[in-house]
PARO-334423 format. One record per residue (C-alpha): y, x negated, z negated. Coordinates in steps of 0.05 Angstrom, whole numbers, plus 32768, in hexadecimal, padded with zeros to 4 digits. Each point is the difference from the previous one (the first is absolute). Example, Ala and Ser with C-alpha at 12.3 -4.5 7.8 and 13.67 -1.06 7.14 Angstrom:
% PARO-334423
7FA67F0A7F64/80457FE5800D/
This chain:
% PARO-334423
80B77F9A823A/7FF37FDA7FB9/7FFE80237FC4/7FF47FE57FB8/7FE980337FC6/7FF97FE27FC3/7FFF800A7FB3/7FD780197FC4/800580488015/7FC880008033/8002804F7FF9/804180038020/7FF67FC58035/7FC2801E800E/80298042801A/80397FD68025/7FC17FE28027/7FE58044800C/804B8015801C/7FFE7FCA802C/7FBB801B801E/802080408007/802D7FDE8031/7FD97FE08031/7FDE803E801F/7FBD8018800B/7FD97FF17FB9/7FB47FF9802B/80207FD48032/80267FD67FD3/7FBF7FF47FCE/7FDF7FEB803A/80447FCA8008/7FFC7FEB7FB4/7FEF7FBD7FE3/80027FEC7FB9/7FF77FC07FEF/80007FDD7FBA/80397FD17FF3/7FDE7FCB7FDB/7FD17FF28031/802580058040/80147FCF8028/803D7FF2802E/7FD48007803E/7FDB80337FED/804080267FEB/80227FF28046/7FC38013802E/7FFB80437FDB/8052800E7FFF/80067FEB804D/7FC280328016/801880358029/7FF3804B7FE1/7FC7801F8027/800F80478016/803480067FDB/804C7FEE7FED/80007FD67FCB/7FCE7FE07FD6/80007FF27FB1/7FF17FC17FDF/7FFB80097FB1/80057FB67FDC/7FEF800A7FB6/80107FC67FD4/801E7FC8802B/80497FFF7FDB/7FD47FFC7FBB/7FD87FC18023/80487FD97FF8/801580127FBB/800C7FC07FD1/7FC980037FD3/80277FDB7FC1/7FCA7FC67FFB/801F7FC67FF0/802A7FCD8032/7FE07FCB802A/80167FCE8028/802F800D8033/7FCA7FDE8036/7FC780397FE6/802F803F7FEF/7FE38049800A/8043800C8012/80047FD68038/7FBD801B801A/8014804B7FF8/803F7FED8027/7FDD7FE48038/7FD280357FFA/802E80388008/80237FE2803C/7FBD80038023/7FF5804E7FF8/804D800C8010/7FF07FDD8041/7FC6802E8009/8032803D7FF1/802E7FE48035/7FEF80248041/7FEB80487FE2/800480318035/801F80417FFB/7FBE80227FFB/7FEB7FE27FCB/8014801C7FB0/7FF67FC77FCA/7FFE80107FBF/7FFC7FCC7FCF/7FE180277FAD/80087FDD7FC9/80117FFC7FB7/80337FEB7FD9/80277FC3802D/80307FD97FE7/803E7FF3801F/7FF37FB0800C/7FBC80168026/80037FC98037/7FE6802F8037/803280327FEA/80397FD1800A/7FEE7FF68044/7FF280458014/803C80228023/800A803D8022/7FCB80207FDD/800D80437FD3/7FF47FF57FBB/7FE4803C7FD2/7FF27FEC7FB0/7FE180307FD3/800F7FE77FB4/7FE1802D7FCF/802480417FF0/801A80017FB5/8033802A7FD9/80288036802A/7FE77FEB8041/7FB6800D7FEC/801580447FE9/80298014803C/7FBF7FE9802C/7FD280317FCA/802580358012/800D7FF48050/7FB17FF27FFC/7FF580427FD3/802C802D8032/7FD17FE78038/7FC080137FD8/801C80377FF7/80067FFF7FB7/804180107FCF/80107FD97FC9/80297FFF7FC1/80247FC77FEC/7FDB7FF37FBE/7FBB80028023/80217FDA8039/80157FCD7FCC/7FB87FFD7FDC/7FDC7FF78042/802B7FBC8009/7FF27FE97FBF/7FB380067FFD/7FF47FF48049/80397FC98014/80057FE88041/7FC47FFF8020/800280348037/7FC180098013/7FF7801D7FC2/803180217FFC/80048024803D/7FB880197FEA/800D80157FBA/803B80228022/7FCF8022802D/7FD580157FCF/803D801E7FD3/801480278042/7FB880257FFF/80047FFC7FAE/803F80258006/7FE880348039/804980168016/80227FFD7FC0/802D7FC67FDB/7FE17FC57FE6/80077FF37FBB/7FF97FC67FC6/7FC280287FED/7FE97FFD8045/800B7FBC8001/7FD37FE97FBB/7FC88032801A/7FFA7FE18048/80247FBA8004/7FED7FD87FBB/7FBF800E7FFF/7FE37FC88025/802E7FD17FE4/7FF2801A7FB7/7FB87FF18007/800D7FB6800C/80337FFC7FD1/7FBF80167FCA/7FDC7FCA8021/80337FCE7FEE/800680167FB6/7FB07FF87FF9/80017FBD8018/80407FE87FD6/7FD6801B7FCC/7FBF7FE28011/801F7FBA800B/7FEF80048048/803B7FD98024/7FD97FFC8041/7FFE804E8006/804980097FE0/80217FD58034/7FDF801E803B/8009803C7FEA/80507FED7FF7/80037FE98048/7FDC803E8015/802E802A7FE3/80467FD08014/7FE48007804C/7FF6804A7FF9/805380067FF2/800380077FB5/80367FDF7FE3/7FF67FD07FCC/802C80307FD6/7FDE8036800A/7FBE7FDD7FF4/80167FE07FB9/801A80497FE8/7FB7801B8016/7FDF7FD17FDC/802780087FBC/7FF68046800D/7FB680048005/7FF97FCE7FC9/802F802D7FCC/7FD380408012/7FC67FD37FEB/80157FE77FC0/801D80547FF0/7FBB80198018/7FDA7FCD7FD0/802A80197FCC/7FF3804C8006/7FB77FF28013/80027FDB7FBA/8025803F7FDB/7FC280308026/802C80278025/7FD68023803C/80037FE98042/80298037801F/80387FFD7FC8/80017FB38011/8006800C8045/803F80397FFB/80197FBF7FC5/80007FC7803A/801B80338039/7FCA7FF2802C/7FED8041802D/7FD07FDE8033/7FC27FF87FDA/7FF07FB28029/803A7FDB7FD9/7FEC80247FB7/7FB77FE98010/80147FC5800E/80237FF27FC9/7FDA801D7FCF/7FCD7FCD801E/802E7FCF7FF1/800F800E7FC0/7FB87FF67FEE/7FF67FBE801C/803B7FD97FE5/80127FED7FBF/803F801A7FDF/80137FB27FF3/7FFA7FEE8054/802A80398016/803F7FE67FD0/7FF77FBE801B/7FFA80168048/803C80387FF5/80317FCE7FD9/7FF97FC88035/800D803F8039/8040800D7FDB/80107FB2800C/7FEF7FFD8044/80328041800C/80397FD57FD3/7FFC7FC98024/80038022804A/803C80297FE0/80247FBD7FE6/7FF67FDC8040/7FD07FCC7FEC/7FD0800D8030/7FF78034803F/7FCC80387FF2/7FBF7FE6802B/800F7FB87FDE/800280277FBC/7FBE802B800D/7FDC7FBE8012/80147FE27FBE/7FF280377FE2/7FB67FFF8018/7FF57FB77FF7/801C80037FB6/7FD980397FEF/7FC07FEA8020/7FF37FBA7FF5/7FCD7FD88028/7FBF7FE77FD1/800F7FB27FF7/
């Protein structure tokens, strides 16, 4: 039997795999009949004298394959000659490990992990009979529907506004958020989880790097902004969501430089900015000491650009956040 899983949702492939384990009986006895080999590196022999070796005690065996479908994506470089095309070479390539797949017994389960595959994958084309799982990421309804089958598992009831919040900070990254869910199921101890559940427990983590990324649009460091950015992109967050953050944190700055300037006390500044965890309020008030009053308008003006111009259409949000970045922290000539 050939499988394929494949997509950017490795949290969900990762469980299909797991089902198939489930399958094949005995767990000790079929760990002892598991191979995993690494499809960049493999070759066609090597693949066919592991697929073709008998289990040993046992019914079946499992051979994992991680990354041979990705070794035949195009790679968009330019076109060669017909006599030296990649092309040609992945084709033949890919007709040498289909011969090696040819004679798989019945014992044996191959499962073939990978990304994102296109469609015009040569070794796809020429794989047949084989049953074909894709995991795209979840967005919109569909990622909410899976929150809440995922939160009824954990055990955990949730409202639709919290259930909509946790999408929008966390995205679709399940691995995290099948542990945030987790820890709002012990937050919540029994009881319905809330918005306010989800700002104590969930945006936290996120919030933290989102102050990172404000002190080094500030400071001019683009090296720290944009790995921060891709940090935060590859946690879930949605560009969106990441733009309004950082207009947000920026505006609290600029109003808490204002009051500190009229000598208001800290805790009337605080109850002023609506910030009831004393972290963020630090943190901005730390903020609003380091950076001039003239930086912030520059940095906030040029945040209300980048949101205009993802509304408009003229460019998609991570495009517009790298702009963003780049315009707002040049590199020294």
């Amino acid at each position: 039997m050939l499988y394929i899983l494949n997509g950017d949702d490795d949290f969900s492939l990762t469980r299909a795999l797991d089902e198939i384990k489930k399958g094949l009986g005995d767990p000790s006895l079929l760990s002892t009949n598991t191979t995993l080999l690494e499809g960049q590196k493999v070759t066609p022999d090597q693949l066919r004298m592991v697929v073709e070796t008998v289990p040993f005690l046992a019914e079946n065996r499992l051979v994992i394959v991680q990354g041979l479908l990705g070794r035949f994506e195009s790679q968009n470089k330019p076109r060669r000659s017909k006599k030296s095309s990649p092309a040609n070479g992945r084709q033949g390539d890919a007709k040498s490990f289909i011969a090696a797949m040819a004679n798989l017994p019945d014992s044996t389960i191959l499962v073939l992990t990978d990304g994102r595959i296109k469609n015009a994958n040569p070794l796809l084309k020429l794989l047949s009979g084989a049953k074909v799982m894709s995991f795209p990421l979840l967005r919109g309804d569909i990622l909410r529907q899976w929150i809440q089958k995922e939160a009824a598992a954990q055990g955990a009831d949730m409202s639709p506004p919290a259930l909509d919040l946790l999408a929008r900070l966390v995205g679709g990254n399940l691995w995290i958020m099948s542990s945030e869910i987790n820890k709002l199921a012990l937050f919540a101890s029994g009881r319905r989880v809330e918005e306010e559940d989800i700002k104590a427990v969930v945006s936290s983590a996120q919030e933290a790097n989102v102050f990172a990324m404000v002190d080094a649009i500030l400071d001019f460091k683009v090296g720290v902004a944009e790995t921060l950015l891709e940090q935060l992109l590859q946690q879930g967050a949605s560009p969106a969501y990441l733009l309004v953050m950082l207009s947000r944190q920026v505006r609290l700055v600029v109003r808490a430089k204002e009051l500190r300037r009229q000598r208001k006390p800290d805790m009337e500044i605080q109850s002023r900015l609506g910030l009831k965890s004393e972290f963020p309020f630090r943190k901005t008030m730390e903020q609003a000491q380091r950076y001039p009053m003239e930086r912030l308008k520059q940095v906030y003006k040029r945040l209300l650009q980048a949101d205009l111009s993802i509304k408009t259409g003229r460019f998609d949000g991570g495009l517009a956040l790298n702009l963003l970045i780049a315009d707002l922290c040049p590199q020294p000539a």
